[in-house]
DOKETI-252251 format. One line per 3 residues: number of its first residue (from 1); for each residue z, x, y of N, C-alpha, C, CB. Coordinates in steps of 0.2 Angstrom, whole numbers. Atoms other than C-alpha are relative to their C-alpha. Glycine has a CB too. Example, Ala and Ser with C-alpha at 12.3 -4.5 7.8 and 13.67 -1.06 7.14 Angstrom:
residues 2
1 = 0,4,-6,39,62,-22,0,4,6,6,-5,0  -1,-4,-6,36,68,-5,3,-4,5,-7,2,2 $
//
This chain:
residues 228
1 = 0,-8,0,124,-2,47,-7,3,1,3,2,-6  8,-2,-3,104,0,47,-1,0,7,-5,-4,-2  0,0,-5,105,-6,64,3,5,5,3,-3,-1 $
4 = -5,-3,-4,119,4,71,-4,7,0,9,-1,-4  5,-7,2,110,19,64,-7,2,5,-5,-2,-8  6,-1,-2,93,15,70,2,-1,11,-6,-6,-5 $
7 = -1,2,-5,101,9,88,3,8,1,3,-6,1  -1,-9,-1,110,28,89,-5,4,0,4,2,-5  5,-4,0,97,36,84,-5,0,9,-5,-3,-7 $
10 = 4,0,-7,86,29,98,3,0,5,-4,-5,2  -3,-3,-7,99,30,111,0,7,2,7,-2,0  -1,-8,0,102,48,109,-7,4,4,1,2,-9 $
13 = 6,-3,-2,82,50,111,1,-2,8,-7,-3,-4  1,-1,-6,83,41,128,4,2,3,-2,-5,3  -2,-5,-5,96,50,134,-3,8,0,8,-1,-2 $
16 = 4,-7,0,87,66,130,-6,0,4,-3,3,-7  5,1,-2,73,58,138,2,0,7,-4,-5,-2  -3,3,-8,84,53,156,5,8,2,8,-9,-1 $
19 = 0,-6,-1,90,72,155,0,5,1,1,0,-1  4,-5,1,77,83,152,-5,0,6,-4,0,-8  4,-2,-10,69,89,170,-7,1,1,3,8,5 $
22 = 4,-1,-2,54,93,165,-5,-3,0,0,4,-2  2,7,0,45,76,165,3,-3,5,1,-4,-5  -8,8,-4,49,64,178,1,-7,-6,-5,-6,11 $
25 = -3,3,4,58,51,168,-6,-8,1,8,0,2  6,9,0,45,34,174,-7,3,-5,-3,-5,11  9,-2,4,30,46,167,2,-3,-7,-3,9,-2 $
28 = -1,0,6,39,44,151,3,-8,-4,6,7,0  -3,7,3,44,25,151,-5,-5,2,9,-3,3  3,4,-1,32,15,160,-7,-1,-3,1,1,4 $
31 = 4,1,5,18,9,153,-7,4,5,-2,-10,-1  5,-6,-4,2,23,158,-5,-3,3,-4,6,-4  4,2,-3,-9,13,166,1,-5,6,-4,-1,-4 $
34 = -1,2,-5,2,6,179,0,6,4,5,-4,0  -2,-7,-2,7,24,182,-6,3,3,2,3,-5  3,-2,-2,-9,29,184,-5,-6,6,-3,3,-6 $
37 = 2,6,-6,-14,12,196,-7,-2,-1,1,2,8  8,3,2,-30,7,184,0,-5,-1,-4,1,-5  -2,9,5,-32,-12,177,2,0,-7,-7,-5,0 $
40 = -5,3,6,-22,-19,163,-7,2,-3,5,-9,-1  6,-2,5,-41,-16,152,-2,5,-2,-5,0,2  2,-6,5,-41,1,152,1,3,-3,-2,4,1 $
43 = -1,-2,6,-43,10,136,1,-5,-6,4,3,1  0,6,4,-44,-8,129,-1,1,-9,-5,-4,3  2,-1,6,-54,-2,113,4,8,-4,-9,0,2 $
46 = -6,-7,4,-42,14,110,5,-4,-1,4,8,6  -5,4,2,-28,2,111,1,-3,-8,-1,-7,6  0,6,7,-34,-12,98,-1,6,-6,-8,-7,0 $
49 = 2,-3,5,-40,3,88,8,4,-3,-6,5,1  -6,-3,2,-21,10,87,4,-5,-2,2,4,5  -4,8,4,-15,-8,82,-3,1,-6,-2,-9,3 $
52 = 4,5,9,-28,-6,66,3,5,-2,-11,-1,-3  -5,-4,2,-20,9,64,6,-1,-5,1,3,6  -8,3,-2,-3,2,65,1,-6,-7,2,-4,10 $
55 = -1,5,4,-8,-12,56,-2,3,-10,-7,-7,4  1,-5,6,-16,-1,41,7,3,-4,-5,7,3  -4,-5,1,-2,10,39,7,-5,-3,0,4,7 $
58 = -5,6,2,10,-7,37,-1,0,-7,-1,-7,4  2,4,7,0,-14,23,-1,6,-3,-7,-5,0  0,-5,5,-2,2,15,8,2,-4,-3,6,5 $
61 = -5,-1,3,16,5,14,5,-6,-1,3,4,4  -4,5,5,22,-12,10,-2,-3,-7,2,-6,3  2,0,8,10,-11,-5,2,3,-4,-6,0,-3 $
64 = -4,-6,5,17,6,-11,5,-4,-4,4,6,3  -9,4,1,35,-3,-10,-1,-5,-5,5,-5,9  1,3,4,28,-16,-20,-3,1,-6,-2,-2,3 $
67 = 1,-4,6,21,-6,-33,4,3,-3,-4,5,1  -6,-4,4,36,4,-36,4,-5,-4,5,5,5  -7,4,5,46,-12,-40,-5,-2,-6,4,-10,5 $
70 = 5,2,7,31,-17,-53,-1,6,-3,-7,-3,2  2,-7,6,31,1,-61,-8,-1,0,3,-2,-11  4,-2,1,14,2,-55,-3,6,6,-4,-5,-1 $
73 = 0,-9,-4,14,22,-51,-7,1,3,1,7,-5  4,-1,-5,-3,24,-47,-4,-2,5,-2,1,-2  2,5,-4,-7,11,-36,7,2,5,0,-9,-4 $
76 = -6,1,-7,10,15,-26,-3,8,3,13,-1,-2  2,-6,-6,3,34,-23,-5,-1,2,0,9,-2  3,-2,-3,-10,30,-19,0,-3,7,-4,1,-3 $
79 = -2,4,-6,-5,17,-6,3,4,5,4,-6,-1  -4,-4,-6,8,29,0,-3,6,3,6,4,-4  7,-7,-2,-6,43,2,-3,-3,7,-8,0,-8 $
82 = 3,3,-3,-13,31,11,2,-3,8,-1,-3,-4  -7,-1,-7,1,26,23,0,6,5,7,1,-2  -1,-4,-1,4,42,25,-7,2,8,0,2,-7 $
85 = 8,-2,-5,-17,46,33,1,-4,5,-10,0,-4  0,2,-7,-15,31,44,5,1,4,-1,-6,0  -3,0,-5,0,35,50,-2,6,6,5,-1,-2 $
88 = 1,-7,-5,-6,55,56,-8,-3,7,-3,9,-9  5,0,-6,-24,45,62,5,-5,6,-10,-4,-2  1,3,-6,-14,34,72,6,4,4,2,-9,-1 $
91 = -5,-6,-6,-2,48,81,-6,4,3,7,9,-6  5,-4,-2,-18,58,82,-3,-6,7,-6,2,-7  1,3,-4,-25,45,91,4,-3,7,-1,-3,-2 $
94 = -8,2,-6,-9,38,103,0,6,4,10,0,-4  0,-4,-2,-8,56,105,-4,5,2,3,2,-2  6,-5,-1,-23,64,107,1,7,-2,-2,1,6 $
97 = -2,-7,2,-19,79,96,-5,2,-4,8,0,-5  6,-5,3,-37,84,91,-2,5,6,-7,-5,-2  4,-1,-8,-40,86,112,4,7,1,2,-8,7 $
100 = -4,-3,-3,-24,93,114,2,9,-2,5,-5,0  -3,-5,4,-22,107,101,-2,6,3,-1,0,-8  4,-3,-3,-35,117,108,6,7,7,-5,-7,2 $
103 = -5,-4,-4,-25,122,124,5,0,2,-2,0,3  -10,0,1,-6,119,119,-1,6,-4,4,-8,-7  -2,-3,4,-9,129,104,-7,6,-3,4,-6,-5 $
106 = 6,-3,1,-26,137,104,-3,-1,-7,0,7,0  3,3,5,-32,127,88,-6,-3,2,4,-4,-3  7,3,-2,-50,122,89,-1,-8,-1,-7,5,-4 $
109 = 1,7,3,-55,102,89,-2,-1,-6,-4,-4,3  3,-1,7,-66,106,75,6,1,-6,-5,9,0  -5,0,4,-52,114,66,3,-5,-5,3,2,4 $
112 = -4,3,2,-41,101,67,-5,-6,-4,4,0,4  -1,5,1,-52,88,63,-3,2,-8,-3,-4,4  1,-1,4,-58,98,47,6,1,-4,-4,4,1 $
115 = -6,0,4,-42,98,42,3,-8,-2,5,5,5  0,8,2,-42,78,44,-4,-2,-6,-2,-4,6  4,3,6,-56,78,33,3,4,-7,-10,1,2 $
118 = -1,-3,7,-50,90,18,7,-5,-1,0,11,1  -8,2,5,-32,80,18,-3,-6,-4,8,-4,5  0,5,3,-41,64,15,-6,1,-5,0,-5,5 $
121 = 2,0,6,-55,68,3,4,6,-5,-6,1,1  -5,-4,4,-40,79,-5,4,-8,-5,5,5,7  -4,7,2,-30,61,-7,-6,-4,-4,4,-5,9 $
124 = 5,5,2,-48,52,-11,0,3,-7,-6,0,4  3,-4,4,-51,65,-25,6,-2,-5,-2,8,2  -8,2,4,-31,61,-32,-2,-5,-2,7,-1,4 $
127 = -3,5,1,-33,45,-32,-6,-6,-3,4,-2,7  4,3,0,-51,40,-36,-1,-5,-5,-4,4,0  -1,5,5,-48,30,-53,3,-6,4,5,2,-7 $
130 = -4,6,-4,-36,18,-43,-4,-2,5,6,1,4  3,2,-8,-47,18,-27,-6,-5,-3,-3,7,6  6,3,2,-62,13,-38,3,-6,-6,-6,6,-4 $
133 = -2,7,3,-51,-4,-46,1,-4,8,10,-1,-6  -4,4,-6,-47,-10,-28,-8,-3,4,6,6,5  9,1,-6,-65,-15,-14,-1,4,1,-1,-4,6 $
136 = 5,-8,2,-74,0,-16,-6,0,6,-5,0,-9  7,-4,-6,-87,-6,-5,4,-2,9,-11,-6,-1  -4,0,-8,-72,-11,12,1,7,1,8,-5,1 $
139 = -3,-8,-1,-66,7,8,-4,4,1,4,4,-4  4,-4,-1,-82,14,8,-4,0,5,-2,1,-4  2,2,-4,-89,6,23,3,3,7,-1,-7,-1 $
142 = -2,-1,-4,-74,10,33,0,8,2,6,-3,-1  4,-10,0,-77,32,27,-5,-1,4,-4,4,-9  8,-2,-1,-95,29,30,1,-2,9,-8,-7,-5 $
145 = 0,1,-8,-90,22,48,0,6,5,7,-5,3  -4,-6,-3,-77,36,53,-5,5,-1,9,2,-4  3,-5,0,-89,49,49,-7,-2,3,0,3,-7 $
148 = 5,1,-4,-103,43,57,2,1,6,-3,-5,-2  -3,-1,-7,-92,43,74,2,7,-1,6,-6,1  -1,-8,-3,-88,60,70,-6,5,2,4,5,-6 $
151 = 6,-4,-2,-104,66,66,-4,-2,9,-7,-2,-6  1,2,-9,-110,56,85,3,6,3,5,-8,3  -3,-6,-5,-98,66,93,-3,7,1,7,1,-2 $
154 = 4,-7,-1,-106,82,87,-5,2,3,-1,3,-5  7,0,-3,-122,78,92,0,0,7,-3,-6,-3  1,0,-3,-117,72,106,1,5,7,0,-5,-1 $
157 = -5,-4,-5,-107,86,113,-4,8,-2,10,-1,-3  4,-6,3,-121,98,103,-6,1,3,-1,0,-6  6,1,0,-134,102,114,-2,-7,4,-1,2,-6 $
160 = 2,6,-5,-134,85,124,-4,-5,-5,-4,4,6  4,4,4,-145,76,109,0,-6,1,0,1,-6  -3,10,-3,-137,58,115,0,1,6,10,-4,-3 $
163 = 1,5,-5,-138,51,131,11,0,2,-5,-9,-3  -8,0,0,-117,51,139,1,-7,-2,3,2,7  -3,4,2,-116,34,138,-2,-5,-8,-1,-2,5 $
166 = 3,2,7,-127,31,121,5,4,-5,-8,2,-1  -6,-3,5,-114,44,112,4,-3,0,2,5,0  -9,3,-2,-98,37,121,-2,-8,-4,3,0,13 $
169 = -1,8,2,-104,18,114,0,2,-8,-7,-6,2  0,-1,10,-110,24,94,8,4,-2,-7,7,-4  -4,-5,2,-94,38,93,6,-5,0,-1,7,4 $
172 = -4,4,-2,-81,24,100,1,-6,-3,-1,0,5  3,6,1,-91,10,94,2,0,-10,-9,0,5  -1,-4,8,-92,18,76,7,0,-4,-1,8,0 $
175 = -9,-1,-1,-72,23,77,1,-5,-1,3,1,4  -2,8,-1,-69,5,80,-1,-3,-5,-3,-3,5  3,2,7,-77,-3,67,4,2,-6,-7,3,-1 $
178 = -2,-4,6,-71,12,54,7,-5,0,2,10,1  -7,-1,0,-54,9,61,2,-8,-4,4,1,7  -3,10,3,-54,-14,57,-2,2,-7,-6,-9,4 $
181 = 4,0,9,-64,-7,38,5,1,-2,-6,7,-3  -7,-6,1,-49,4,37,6,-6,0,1,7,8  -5,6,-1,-36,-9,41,-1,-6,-5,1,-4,8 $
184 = 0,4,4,-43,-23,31,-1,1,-6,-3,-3,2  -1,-2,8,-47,-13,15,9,0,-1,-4,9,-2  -5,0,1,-29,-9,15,8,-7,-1,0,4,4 $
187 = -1,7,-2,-24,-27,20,-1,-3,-6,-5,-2,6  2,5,6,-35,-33,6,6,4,-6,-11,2,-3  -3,-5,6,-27,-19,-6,6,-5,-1,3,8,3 $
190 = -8,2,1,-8,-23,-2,1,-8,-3,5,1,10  0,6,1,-12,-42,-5,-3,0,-9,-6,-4,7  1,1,9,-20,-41,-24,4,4,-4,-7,3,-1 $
193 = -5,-3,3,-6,-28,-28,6,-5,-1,1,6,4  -6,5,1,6,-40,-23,-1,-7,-7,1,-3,8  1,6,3,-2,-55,-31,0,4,-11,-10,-2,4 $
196 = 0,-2,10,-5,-45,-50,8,3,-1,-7,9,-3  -6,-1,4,14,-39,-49,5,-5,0,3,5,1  -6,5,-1,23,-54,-44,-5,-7,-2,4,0,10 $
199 = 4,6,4,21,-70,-53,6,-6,4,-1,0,-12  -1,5,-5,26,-87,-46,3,-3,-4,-5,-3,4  -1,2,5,36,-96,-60,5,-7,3,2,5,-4 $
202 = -2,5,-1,43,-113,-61,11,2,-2,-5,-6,-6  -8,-5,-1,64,-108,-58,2,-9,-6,6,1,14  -2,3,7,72,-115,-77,6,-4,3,2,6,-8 $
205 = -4,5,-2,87,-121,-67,-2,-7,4,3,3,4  3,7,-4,78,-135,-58,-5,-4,-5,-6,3,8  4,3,3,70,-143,-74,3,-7,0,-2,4,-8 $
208 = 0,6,-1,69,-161,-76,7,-2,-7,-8,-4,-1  -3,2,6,81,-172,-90,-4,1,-5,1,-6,0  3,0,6,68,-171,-100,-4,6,-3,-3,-5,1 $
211 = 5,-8,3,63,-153,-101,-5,1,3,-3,0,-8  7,-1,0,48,-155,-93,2,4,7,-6,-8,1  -3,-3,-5,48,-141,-79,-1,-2,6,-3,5,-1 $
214 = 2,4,-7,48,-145,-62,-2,7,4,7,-5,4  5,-7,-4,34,-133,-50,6,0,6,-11,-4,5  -4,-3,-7,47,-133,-36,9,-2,1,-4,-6,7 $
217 = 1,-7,-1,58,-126,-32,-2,8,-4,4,1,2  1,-6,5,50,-109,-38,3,5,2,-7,2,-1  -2,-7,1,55,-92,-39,-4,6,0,3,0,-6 $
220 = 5,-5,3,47,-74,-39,3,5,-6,-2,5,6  -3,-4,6,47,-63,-54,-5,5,1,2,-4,-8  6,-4,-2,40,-46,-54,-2,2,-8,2,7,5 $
223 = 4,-1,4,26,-46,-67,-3,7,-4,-4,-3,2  5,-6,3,22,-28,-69,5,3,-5,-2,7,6  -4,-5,5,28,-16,-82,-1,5,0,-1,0,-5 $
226 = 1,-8,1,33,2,-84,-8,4,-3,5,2,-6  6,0,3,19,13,-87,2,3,-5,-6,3,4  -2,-3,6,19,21,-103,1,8,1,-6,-1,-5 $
//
């Protein structure tokens, strides 16, 4: 039934997509850089950076799910929180909806990205007890990245103070980095969450004649408890 669900669902979109006139329909399926007749390479470092994204955003929300079964609430919001920011930077990014807001919707880049920074030191400020049990310094290397590629940008787009191609390497280059900091704190996260609520136990059906337990086959059992 999940299936059947999720297969309807997406049929329905590509027929809204093989209907609607006002796109030609290959803009909207093919892969864009045949379309546009560049080599398979470009935008290579946007690409991988929307995989850390992708990859972030996974591990974020199969440590929540994993918290909730262990009754450990504040470790699953703030993972969910967390899911949540990578998934809006990796649409922002796919989509270019800092670039684009501007003259879709007359929202300034600034704007919006001041509005990226207030959700997530908004979620950081929630969650800071949890965030400071987990690697304090992957999560804080990955912030210190992403903001350093924003400030680049200002500079380099303020007044000319960078060189085009000395800004476009730190602001990109910066990003990049944030983005693997960013993926692998979360990575690390979802992996030590899991490990403290699930325990690995010797399964009592498989014991020997003699009572003495036998390591295999084992079982998972989830180790956490309600909070108070």
């Amino acid at each position: 039934m999940p299936l059947v669900i999720l297969w309807v669902t997406a049929g329905l979109f590509l027929v809204a997509l093989l209907i609607q006139g006002a796109v030609p329909f290959d803009q909207l399926v093919l892969d864009a850089n045949r379309i546009a007749g560049v080599p398979w390479y470009t935008g290579l470092l946007s690409n991988l950076g929307i995989v850390g994204w992708s990859v972030a955003a996974t591990a974020a929300g199969g440590g929540a799910w994993v918290s909730a079964l262990g009754h450990r609430r504040g470790a699953e919001r703030m993972l969910r929180g967390g899911a949540v920011l990578s998934i809006l930077f990796l649409l922002d990014d796919l989509f270019q909806i800092h670039m684009l807001a501007d003259p879709v919707i007359g929202v300034p880049k600034s704007a919006i990205m001041a509005a990226y920074a207030m959700l997530t030191f908004w979620w950081l400020g929630a969650n800071v007890r949890e965030i400071a049990r987990t690697r304090t310094g992957v999560f804080a290397a990955a912030l210190l990245a992403l903001i350093l590629s924003v400030v680049t940008d200002r500079l380099g787009t303020a007044g000319g103070r960078l060189g085009p191609l000395t800004s476009l390497a730190l602001e990109d280059g910066l990003k990049f980095l944030g983005i693997l900091a960013w993926a692998q704190y979360y990575l690390l996260t979802a992996a030590d969450i899991v490990r403290s609520v699930v325990a690995v136990v010797p399964d009592p059906s498989q014991q020997t004649a003699t009572g003495a337990g036998n390591p295999s086959p084992s079982r998972l059992l989830l180790s956490g408890r309600p909070a108070a």
